[in-house]
C-alpha positions as CSV (number, residue, x, y, z in Angstrom):
1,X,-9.6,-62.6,-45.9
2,X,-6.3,-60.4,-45.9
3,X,-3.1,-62.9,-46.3
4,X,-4.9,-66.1,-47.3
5,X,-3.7,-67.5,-51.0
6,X,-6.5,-70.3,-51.3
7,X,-10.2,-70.1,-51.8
8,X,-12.0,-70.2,-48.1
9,X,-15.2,-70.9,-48.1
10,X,-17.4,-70.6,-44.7
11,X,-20.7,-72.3,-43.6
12,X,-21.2,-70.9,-40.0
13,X,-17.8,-72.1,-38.2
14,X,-16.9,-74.7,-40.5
15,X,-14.4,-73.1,-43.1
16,X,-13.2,-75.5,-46.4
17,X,-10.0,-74.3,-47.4
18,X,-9.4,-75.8,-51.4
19,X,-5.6,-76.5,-51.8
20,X,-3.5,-76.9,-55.2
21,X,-2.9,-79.5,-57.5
22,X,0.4,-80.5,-55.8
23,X,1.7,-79.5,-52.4
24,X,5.5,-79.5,-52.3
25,X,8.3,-77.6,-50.7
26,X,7.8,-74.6,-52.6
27,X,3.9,-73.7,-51.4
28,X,4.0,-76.0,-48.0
29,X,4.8,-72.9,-46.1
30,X,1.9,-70.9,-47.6
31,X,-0.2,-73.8,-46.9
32,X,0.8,-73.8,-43.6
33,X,0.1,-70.1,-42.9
34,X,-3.4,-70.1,-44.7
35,X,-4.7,-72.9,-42.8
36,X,-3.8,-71.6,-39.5
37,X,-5.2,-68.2,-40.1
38,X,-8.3,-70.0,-40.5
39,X,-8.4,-71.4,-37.5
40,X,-6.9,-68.5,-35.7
41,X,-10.5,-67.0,-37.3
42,X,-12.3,-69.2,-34.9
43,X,-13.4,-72.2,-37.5
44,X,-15.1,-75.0,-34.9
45,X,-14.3,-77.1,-38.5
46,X,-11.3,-77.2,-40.4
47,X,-11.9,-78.8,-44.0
48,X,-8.8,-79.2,-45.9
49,X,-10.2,-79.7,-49.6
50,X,-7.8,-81.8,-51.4
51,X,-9.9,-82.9,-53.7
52,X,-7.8,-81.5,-56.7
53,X,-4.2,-82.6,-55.1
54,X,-2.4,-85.1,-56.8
55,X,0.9,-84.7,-55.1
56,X,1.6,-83.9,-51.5
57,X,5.0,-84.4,-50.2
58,X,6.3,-84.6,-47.0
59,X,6.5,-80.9,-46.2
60,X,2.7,-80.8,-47.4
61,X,1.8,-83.6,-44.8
62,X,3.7,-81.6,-42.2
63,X,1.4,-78.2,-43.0
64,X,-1.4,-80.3,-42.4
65,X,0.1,-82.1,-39.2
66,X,0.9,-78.6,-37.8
67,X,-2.9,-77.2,-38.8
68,X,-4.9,-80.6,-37.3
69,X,-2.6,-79.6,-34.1
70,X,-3.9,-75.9,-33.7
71,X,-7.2,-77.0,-34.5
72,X,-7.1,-79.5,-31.8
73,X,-5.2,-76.8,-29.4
74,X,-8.1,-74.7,-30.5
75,X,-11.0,-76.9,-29.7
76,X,-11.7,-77.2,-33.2
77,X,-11.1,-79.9,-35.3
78,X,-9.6,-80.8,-39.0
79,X,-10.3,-83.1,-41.4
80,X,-8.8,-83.8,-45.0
81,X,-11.1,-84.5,-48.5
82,X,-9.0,-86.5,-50.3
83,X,-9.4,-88.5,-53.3
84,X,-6.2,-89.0,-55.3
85,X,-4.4,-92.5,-54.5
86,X,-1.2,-91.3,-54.3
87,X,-1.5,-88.5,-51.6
88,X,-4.1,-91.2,-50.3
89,X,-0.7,-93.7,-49.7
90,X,1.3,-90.8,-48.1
91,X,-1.6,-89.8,-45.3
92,X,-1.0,-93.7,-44.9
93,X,3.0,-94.1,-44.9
94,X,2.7,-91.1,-42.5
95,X,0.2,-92.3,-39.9
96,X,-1.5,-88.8,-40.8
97,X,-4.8,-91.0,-41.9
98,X,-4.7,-92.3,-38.3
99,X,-4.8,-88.6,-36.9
100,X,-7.1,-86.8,-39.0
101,X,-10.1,-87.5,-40.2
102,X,-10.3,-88.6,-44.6
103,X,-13.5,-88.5,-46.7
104,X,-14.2,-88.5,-50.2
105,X,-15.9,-85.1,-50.4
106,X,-16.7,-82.2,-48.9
107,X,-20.5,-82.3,-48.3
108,X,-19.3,-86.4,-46.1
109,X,-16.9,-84.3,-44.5
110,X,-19.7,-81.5,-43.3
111,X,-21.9,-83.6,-42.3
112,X,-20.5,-86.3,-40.7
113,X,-20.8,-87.1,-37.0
114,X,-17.9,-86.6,-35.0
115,X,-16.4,-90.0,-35.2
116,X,-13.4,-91.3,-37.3
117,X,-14.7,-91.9,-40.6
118,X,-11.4,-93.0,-42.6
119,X,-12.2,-93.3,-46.3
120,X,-15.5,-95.1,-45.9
121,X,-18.2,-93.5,-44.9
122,X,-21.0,-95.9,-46.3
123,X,-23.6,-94.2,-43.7
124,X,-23.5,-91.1,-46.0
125,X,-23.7,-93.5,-48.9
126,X,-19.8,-92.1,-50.1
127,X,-17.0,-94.0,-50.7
128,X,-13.5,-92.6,-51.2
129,X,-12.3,-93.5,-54.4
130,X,-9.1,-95.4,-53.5
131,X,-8.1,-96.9,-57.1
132,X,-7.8,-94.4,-59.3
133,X,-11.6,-95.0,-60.5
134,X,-10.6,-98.4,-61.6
135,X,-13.9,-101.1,-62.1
């Protein structure tokens, strides 16, 4: 679509949106703006594919915040693939893991029930890797 800077990807109403490597000050804004075009498209399903993030600072977390919100104003709803420790321990600092949904991949993050499935979701057989792959 017209204006959006990251890969959107759309199964019915459910659009995954793949963000950078590192979300910081300098692209938080376009994150921001991308996201809620989305759901100003009319995504039921907000997936925020972080899967490739390794950084998210505050002003990432707040682009995120302010999507999850619109979604939820919407009647949609967000949730966040996430599988890098660190922005793992910032969604937690934040309380943001508390508000929005966390998996370890996309296809757990589809198909899941709407319930709060925060990391674990063992009925899909996925875990989120939480360690950094450590044994």
């Amino acid at each position: 679509m017209p204006g959006e800077h990251f890969p959107v990807l759309w199964i019915g109403q459910t659009a995954v949106v793949t963000l950078p490597a590192e979300i910081d000050i300098t692209i938080a804004d376009q994150v921001r703006e991308d996201l809620l075009s989305v759901v100003n498209q009319g995504a039921a399903l907000l997936v925020a594919d972080l899967t490739n993030t390794t950084f998210c600072d505050w002003s990432g977390v707040s682009a995120l915040v302010r999507a999850s919100r619109r979604a939820q104003a919407s009647g949609g709803k967000m949730r966040l693939v996430v599988r890098a420790p660190a922005v793992h321990r910032v969604l937690a600092l934040t309380g943001v893991d508390r508000l929005v949904d966390v998996y370890a991949s996309v296809a757990a993050s589809i198909s899941a029930p709407n319930r709060k499935s925060v990391l674990d979701d063992t009925a899909l057989g996925e875990k989120a890797d939480t360690d950094g792959g450590a044994a």
